[in-house]
LOLUMZA-204238 format. One record per residue (C-alpha): residue number from 0; residue in three letters; x, y, z. Coordinates in Angstrom, 1 decimal, padded with zeros to 4 digits, always signed. Each point is the difference from the previous one (the first is absolute). Example, Ala and Ser with C-alpha at 12.3 -4.5 7.8 and 13.67 -1.06 7.14 Angstrom:
// LOLUMZA-204238
<zavo nr="0" rest="ALA" u="+012.3" v="-004.5" w="+007.8"/>
<zavo nr="1" rest="SER" u="+001.4" v="+003.4" w="-000.7"/>
// end
This chain:
// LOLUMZA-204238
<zavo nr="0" rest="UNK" u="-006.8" v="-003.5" w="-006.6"/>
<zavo nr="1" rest="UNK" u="-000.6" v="+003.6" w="-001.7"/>
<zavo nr="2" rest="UNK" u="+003.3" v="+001.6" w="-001.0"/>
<zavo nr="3" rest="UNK" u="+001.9" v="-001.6" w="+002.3"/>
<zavo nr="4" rest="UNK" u="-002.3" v="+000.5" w="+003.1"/>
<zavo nr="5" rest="UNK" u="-002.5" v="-002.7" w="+001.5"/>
<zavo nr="6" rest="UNK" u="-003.3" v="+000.4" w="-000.6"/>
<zavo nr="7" rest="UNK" u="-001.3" v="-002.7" w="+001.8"/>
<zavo nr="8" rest="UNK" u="+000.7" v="-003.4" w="+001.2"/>
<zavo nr="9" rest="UNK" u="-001.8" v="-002.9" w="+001.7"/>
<zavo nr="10" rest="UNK" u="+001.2" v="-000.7" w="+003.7"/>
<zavo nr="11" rest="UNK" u="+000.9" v="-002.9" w="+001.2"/>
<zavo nr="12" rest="UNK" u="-001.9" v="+001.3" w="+003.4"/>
<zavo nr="13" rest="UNK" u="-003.1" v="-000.3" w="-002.1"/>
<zavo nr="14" rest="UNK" u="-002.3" v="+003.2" w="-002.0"/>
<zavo nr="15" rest="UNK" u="+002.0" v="+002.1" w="-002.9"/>
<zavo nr="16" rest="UNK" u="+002.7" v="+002.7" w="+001.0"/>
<zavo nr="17" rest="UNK" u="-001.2" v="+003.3" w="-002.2"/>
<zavo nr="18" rest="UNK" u="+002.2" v="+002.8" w="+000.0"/>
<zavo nr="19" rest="UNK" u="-002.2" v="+003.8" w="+000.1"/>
<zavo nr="20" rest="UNK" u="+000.4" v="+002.8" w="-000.5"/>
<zavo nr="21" rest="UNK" u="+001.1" v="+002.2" w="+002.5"/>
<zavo nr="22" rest="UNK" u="-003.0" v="+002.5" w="+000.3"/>
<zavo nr="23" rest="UNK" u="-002.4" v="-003.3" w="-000.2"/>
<zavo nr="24" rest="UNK" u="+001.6" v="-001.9" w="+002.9"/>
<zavo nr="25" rest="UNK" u="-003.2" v="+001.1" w="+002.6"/>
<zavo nr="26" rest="UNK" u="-002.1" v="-000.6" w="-002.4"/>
<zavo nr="27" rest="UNK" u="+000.5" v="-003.5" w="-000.9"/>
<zavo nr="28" rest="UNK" u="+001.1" v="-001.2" w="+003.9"/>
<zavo nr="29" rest="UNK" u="-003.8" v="+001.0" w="+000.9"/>
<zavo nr="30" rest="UNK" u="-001.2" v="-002.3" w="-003.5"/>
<zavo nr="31" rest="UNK" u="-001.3" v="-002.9" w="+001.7"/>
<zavo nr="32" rest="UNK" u="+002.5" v="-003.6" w="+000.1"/>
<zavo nr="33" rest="UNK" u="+003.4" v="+002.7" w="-000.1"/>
<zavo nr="34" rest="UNK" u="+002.4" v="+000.1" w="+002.7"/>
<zavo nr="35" rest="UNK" u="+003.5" v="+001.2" w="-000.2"/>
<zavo nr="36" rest="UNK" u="+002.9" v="-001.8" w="-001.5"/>
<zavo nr="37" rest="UNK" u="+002.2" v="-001.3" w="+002.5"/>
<zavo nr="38" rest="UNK" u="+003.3" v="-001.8" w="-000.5"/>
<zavo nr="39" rest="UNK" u="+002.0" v="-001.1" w="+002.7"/>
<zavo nr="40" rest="UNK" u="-001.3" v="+002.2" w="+002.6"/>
<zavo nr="41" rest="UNK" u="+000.4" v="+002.9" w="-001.9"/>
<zavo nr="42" rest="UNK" u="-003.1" v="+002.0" w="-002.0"/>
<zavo nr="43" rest="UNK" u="+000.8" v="+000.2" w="-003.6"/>
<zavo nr="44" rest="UNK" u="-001.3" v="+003.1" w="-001.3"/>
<zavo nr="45" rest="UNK" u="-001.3" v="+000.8" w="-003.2"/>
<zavo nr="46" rest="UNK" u="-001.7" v="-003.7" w="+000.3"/>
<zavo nr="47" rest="UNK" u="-003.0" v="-001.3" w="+001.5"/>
<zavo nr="48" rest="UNK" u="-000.9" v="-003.9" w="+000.2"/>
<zavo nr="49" rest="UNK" u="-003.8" v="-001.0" w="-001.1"/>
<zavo nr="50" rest="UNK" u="-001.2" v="-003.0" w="+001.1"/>
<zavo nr="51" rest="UNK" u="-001.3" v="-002.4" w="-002.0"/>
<zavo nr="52" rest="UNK" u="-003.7" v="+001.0" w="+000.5"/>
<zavo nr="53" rest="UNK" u="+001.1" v="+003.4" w="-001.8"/>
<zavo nr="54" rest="UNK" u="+000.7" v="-001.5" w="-003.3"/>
<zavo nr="55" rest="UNK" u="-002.2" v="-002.8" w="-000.5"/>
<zavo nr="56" rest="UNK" u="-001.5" v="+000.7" w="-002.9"/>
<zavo nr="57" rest="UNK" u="+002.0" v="+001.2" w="-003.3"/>
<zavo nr="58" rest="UNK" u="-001.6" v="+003.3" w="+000.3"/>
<zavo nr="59" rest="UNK" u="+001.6" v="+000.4" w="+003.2"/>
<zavo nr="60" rest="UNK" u="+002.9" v="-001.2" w="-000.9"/>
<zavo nr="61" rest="UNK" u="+000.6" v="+002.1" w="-003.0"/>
<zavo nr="62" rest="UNK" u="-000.5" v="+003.4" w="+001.9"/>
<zavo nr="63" rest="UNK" u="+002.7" v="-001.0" w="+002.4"/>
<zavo nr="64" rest="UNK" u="+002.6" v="-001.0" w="-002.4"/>
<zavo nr="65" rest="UNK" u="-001.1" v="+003.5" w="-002.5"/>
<zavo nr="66" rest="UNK" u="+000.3" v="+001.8" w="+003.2"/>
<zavo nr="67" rest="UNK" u="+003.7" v="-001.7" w="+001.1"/>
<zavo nr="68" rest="UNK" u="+000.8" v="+000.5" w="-004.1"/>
<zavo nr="69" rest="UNK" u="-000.5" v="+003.7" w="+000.4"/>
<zavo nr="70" rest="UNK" u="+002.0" v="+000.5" w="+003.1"/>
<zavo nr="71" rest="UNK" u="+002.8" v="-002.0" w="-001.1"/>
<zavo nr="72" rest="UNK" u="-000.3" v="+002.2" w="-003.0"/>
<zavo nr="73" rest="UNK" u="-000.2" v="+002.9" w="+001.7"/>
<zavo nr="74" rest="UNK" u="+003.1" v="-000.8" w="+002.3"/>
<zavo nr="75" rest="UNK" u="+002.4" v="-000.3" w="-002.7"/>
<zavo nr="76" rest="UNK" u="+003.4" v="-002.3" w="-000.8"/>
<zavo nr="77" rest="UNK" u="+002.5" v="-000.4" w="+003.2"/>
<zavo nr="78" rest="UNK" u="+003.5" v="+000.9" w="-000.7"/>
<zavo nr="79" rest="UNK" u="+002.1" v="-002.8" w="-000.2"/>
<zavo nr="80" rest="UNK" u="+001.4" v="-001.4" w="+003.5"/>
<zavo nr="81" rest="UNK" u="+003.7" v="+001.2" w="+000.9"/>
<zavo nr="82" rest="UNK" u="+002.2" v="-003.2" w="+000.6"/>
<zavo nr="83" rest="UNK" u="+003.2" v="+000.0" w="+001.5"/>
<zavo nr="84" rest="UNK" u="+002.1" v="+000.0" w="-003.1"/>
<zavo nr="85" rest="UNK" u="-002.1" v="+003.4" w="-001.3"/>
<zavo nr="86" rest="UNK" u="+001.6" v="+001.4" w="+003.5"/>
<zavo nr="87" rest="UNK" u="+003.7" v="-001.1" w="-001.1"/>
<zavo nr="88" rest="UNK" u="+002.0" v="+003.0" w="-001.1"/>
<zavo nr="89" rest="UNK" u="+000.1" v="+000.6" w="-003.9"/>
<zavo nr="90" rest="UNK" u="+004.2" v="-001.3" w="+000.3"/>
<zavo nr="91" rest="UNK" u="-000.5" v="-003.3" w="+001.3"/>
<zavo nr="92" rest="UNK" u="-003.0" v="-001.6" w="-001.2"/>
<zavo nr="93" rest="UNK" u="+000.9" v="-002.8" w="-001.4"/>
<zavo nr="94" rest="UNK" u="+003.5" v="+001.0" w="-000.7"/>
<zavo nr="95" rest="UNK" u="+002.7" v="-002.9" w="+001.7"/>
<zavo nr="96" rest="UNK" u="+003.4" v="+002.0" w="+001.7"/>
<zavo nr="97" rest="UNK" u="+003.3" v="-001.3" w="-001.1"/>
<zavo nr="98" rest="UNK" u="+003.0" v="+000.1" w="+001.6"/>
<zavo nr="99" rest="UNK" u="+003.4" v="+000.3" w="-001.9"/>
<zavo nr="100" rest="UNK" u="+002.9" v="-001.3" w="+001.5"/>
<zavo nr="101" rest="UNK" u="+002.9" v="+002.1" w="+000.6"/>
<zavo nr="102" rest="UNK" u="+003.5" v="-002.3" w="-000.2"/>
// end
């Protein structure tokens, strides 16, 4: 993790998720042992997945982490995630209502 943003993981499908840079996407789908990142059905962009065969030595492996470190870097810190009580209205979160009785 980089500020907040992945950088790079391994999968449990096999190979090393890397996130890139947008403008080096092409580029690194045509380095040899990189596919696209897919998770359940769906193609993640911003990643790729290298196979194992792409990071074998520590060389190898270095330049794809540096390269997932930069893009992480790059991408910046996510705002944090909206829950239900954020959308509450400013009156009643968290306040409790009570009732007076009238005799």
């Amino acid at each position: 993790m980089v500020r907040g943003a992945m950088s790079c993981s391994v999968s449990g499908k096999g190979g090393l998720l890397v996130r890139v840079l947008a403008e080096d996407y092409g580029t690194a789908l045509r380095e040899p042992h990189v596919v696209q990142a897919e998770m359940r059905g769906r193609v993640m962009t911003g990643f790729v997945r290298v196979a194992a065969d792409g990071y074998r030595t520590d060389a190898a492996l270095k330049k794809w982490v540096e390269r997932g470190v930069a893009a992480a870097a790059e991408r910046g810190k996510k705002p944090p995630r909206k829950t239900k009580r954020d959308a509450a209205p400013e009156g009643r979160r968290g306040a409790s209502v009570r009732r007076s009785k009238a005799s």
